[in-house]
C-alpha beads as a LAMMPS data file, in Angstrom:
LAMMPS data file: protein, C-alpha beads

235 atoms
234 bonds

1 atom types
1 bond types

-500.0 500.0 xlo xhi
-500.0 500.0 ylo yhi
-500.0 500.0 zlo zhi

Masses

1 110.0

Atoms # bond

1 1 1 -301.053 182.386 387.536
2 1 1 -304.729 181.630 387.298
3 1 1 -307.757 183.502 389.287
4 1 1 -308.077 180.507 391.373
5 1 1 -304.619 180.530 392.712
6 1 1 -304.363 183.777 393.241
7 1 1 -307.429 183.241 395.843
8 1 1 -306.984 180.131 396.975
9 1 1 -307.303 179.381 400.627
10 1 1 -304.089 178.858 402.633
11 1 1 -302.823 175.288 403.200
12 1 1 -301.647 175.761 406.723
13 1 1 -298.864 172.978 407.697
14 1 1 -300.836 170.470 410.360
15 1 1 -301.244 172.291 413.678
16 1 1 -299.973 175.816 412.288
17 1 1 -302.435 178.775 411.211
18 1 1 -302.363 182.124 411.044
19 1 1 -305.113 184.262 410.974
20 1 1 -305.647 188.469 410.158
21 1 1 -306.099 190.632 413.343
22 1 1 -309.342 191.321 414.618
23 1 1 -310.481 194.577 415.623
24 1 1 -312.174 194.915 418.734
25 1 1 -314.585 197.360 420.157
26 1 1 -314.472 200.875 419.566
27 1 1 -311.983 202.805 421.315
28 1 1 -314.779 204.976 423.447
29 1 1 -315.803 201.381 424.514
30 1 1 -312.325 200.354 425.493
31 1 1 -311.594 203.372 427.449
32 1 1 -314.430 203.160 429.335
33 1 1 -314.210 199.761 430.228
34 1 1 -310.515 201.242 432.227
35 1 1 -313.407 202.745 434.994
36 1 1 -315.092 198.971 435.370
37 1 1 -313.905 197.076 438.061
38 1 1 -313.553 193.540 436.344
39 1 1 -315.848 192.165 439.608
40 1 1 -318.747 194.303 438.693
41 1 1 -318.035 193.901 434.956
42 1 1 -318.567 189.614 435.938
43 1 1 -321.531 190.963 438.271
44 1 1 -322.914 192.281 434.916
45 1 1 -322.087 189.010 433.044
46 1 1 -324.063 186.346 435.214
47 1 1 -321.596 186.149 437.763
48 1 1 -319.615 183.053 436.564
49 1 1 -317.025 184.474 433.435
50 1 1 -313.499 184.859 433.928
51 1 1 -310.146 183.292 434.715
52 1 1 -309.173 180.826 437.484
53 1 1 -305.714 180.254 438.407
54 1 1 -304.202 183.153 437.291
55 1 1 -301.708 185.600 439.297
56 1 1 -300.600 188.894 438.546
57 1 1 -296.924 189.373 438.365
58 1 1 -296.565 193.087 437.325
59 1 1 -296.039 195.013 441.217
60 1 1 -298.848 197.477 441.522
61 1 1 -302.431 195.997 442.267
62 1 1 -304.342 198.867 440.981
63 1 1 -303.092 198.145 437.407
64 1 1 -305.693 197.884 434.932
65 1 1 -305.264 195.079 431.807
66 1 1 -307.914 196.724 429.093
67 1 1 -307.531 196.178 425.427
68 1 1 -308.803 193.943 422.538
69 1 1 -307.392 190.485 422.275
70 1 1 -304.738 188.805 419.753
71 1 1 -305.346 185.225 420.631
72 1 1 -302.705 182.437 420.442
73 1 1 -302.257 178.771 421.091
74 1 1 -298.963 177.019 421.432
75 1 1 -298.077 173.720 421.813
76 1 1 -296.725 174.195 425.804
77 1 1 -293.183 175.243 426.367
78 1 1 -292.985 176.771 423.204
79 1 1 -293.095 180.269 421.842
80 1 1 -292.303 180.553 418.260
81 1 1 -295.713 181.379 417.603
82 1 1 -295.541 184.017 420.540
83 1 1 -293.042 185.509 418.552
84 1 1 -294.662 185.512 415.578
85 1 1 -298.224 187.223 416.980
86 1 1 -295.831 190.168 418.217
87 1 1 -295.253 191.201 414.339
88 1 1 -298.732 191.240 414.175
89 1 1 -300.140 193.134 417.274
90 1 1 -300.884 197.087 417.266
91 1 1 -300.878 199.310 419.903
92 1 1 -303.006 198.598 422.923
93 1 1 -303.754 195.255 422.300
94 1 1 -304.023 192.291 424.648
95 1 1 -301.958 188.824 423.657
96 1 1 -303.723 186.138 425.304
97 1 1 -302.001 182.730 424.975
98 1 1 -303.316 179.405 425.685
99 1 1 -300.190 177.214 426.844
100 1 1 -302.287 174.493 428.329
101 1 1 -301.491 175.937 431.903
102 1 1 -298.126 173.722 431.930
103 1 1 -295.300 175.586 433.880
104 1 1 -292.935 173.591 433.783
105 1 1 -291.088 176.009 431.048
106 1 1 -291.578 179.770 430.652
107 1 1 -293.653 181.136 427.193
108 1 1 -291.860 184.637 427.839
109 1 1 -289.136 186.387 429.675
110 1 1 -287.537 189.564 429.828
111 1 1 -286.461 190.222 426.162
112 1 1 -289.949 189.679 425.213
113 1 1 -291.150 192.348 427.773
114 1 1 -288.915 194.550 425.598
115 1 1 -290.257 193.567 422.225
116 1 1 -294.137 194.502 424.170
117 1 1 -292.683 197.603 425.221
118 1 1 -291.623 198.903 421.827
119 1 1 -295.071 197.393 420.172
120 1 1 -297.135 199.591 423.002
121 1 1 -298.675 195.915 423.740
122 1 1 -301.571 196.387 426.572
123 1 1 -300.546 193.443 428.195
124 1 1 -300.272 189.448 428.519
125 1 1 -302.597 187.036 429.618
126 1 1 -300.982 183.733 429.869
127 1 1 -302.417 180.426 430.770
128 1 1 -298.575 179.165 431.399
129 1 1 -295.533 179.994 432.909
130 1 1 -292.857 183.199 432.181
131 1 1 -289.461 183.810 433.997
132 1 1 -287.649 187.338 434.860
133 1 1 -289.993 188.467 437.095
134 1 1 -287.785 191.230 438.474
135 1 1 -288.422 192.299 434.517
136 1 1 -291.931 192.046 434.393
137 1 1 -292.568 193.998 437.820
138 1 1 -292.489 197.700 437.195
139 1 1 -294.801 199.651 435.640
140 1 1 -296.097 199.267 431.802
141 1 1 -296.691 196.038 430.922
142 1 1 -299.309 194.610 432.856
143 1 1 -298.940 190.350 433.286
144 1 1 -301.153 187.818 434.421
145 1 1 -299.798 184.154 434.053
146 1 1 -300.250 180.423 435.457
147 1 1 -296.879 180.605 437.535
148 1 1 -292.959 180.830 436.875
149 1 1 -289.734 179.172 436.411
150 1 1 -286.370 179.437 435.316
151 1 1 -286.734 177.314 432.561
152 1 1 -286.619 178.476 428.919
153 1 1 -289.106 177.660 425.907
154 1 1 -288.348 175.671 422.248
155 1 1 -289.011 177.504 419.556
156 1 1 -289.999 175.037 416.983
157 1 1 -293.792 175.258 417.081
158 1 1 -296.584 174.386 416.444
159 1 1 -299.334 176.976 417.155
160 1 1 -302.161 179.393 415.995
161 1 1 -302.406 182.634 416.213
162 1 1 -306.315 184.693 416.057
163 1 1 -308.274 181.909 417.097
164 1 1 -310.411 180.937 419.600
165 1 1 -308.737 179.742 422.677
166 1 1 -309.737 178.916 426.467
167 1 1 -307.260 180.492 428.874
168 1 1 -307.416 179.417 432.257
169 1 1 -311.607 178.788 432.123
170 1 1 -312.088 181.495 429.882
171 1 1 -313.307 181.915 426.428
172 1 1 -311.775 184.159 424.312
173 1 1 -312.186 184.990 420.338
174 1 1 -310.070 187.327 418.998
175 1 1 -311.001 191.106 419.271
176 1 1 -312.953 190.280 422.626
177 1 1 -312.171 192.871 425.090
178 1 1 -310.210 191.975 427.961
179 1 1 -310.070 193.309 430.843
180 1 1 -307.895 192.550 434.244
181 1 1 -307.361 193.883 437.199
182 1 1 -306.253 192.759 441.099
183 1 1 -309.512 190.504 441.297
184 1 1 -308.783 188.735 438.337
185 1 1 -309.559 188.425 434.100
186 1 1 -312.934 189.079 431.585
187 1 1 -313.032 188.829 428.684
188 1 1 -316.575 190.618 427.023
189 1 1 -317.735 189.866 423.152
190 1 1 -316.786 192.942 421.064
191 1 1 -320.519 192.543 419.628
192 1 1 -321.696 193.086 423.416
193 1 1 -319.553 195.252 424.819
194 1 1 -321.474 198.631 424.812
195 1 1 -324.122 196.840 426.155
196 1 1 -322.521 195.869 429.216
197 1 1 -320.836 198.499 429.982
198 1 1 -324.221 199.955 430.417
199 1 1 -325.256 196.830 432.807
200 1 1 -321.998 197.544 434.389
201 1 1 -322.503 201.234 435.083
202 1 1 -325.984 200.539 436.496
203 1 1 -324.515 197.888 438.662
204 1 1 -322.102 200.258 439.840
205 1 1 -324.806 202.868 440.933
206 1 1 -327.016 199.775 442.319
207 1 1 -323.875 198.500 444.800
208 1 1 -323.254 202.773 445.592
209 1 1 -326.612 202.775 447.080
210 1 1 -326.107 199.246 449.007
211 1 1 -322.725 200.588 450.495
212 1 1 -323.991 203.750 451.697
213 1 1 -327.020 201.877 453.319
214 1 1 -324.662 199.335 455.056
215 1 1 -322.717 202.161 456.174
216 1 1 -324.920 204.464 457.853
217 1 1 -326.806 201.115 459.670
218 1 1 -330.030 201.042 457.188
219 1 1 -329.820 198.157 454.786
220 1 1 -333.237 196.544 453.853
221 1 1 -333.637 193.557 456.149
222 1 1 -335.754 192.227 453.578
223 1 1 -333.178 192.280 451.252
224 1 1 -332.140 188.810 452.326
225 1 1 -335.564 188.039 454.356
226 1 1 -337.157 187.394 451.831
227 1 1 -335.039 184.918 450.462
228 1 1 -334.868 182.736 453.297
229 1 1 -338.445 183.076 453.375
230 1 1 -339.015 181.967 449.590
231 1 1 -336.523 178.808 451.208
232 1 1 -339.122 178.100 453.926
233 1 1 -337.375 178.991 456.372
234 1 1 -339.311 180.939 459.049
235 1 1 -338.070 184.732 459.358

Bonds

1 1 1 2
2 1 2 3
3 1 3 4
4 1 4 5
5 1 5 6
6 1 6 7
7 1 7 8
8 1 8 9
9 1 9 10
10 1 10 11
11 1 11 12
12 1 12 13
13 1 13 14
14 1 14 15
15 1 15 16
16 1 16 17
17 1 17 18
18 1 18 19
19 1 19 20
20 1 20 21
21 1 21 22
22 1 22 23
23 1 23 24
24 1 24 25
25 1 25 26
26 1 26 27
27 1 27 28
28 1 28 29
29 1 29 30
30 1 30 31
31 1 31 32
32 1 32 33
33 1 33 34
34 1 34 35
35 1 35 36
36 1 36 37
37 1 37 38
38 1 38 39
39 1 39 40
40 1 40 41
41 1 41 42
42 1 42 43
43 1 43 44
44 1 44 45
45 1 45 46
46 1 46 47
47 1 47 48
48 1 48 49
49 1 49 50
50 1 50 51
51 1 51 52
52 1 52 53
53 1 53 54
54 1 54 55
55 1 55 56
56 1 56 57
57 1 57 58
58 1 58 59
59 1 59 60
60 1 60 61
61 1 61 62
62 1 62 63
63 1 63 64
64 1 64 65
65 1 65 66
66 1 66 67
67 1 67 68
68 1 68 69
69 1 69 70
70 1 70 71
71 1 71 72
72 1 72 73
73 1 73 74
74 1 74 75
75 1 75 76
76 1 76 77
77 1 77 78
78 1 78 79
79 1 79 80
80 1 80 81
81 1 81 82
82 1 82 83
83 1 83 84
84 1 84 85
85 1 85 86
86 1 86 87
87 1 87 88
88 1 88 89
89 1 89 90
90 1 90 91
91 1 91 92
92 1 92 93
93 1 93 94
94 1 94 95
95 1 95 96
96 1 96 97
97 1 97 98
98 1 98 99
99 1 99 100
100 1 100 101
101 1 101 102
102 1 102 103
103 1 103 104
104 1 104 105
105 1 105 106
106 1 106 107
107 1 107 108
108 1 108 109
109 1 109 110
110 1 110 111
111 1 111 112
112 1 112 113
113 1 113 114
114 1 114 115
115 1 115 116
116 1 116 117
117 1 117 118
118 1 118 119
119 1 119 120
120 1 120 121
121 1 121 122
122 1 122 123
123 1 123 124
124 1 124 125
125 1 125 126
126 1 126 127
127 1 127 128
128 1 128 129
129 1 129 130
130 1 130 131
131 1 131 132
132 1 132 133
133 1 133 134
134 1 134 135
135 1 135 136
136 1 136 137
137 1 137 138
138 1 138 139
139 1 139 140
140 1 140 141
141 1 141 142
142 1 142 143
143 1 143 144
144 1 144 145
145 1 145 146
146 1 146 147
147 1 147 148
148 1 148 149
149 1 149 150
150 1 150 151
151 1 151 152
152 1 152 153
153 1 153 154
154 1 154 155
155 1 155 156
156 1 156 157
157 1 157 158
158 1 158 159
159 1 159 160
160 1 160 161
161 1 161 162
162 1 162 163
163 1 163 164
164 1 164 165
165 1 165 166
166 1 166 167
167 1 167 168
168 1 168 169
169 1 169 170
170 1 170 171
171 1 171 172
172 1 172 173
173 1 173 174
174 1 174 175
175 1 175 176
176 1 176 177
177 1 177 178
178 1 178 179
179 1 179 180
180 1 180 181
181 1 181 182
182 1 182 183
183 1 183 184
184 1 184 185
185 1 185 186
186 1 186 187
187 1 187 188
188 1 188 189
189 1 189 190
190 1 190 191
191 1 191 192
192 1 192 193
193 1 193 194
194 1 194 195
195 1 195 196
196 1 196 197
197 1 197 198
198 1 198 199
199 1 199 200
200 1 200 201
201 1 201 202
202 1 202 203
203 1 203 204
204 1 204 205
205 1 205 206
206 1 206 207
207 1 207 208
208 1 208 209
209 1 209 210
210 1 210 211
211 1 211 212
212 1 212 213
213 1 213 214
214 1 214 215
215 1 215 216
216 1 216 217
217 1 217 218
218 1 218 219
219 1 219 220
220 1 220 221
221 1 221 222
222 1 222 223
223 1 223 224
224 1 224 225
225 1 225 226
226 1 226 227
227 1 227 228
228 1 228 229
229 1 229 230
230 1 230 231
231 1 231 232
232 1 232 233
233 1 233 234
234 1 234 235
């Protein structure tokens, strides 16, 4: 075997890939990130990032989704490739699977929840359907999906695994951080991270010093005064 063949590219069948792991942010970063409510994390990311359309199916609403992602796109109603990114994941991270929003067939049930389980997976963000829900609801593996039903996936492909998907309106390359909680789903650039968990932390401290105001009776008229004002209208 020549040089060249030993490093030549992979010839990926039409509509398959399969791409290394990313890592994500450091783990300091993604620990923090557990503290950031995912509205003041969007607060801190111009206000219009994240999912829409998604539901929680895991029982507790103060669950927090945090890890790096392992991306994957299927061709909808099928998981092969679902099965496939499992082998691949490590502990803590976040599969986030593009299925094209159809629900008309589940991506995952409740012998997959044991396979995440065993792999430590931080949890599922699925822009399709999954069935068992009495499965996914306790505690430990933390679910967000399109809807549910009954009905069972194919297993014949195609699909890609680490690459840039959209998953219910939101962008997500693999090794972003994701983050979800009751409100909904981010997802922040590794590259950026530290840097908004900064914004995020002095957003925090802004909105502490708006909701003690508001509760002892002595927010800043002017606050929104003077943006009627700027409107023309006469306040």
């Amino acid at each position: 075997m020549t040089a060249s063949e030993t490093t030549a590219p992979v010839q990926w069948p039409a509509g398959y890939r399969i791409n290394p792991r990313v890592d994500g942010p450091a783990p300091d970063i993604v620990e923090a990130f557990r503290d950031m409510p995912v509205a003041a994390i969007g607060d801190s990311m111009s206000r219009n990032i994240g999912t829409v359309g998604l539901r929680q199916y895991h029982a507790r609403l103060d669950t927090v989704l945090c890890g790096p992602a392992v991306t994957v796109r299927v061709r909808p109603g099928d998981n092969l490739m679902i099965h496939k990114a499992l082998m691949l994941v490590q502990p803590g991270d976040v599969l986030v699977i593009d299925g094209g929003g159809d629900v008309t067939q589940a991506l995952v049930g409740g012998l997959m929840r044991t396979t995440c389980m065993a792999k430590q997976l931080g949890g599922l963000v699925i822009d399709g359907a999954i069935r068992d829900l009495c499965e996914w609801a306790p505690d430990g593996m933390p679910i967000f999906a399109r809807g549910h039903t009954h009905r069972g996936p194919s297993k014949d492909g195609p699909g890609e695994i680490n690459i840039p998907v959209a998953c219910a309106g939101l962008a997500v390359l693999p090794g972003d951080l994701v983050v979800g909680d009751a409100d909904g789903l981010i997802a922040v650039p590794a590259a950026e991270a530290a840097d908004v968990l900064e914004r995020c932390r002095a957003h925090l401290k802004k909105e502490a010093r708006i909701r003690a105001d508001n509760a002892a009776g002595t927010s800043d008229p002017e606050r929104f005064d003077a943006a009627l004002r700027a409107k023309g209208l006469p306040v």
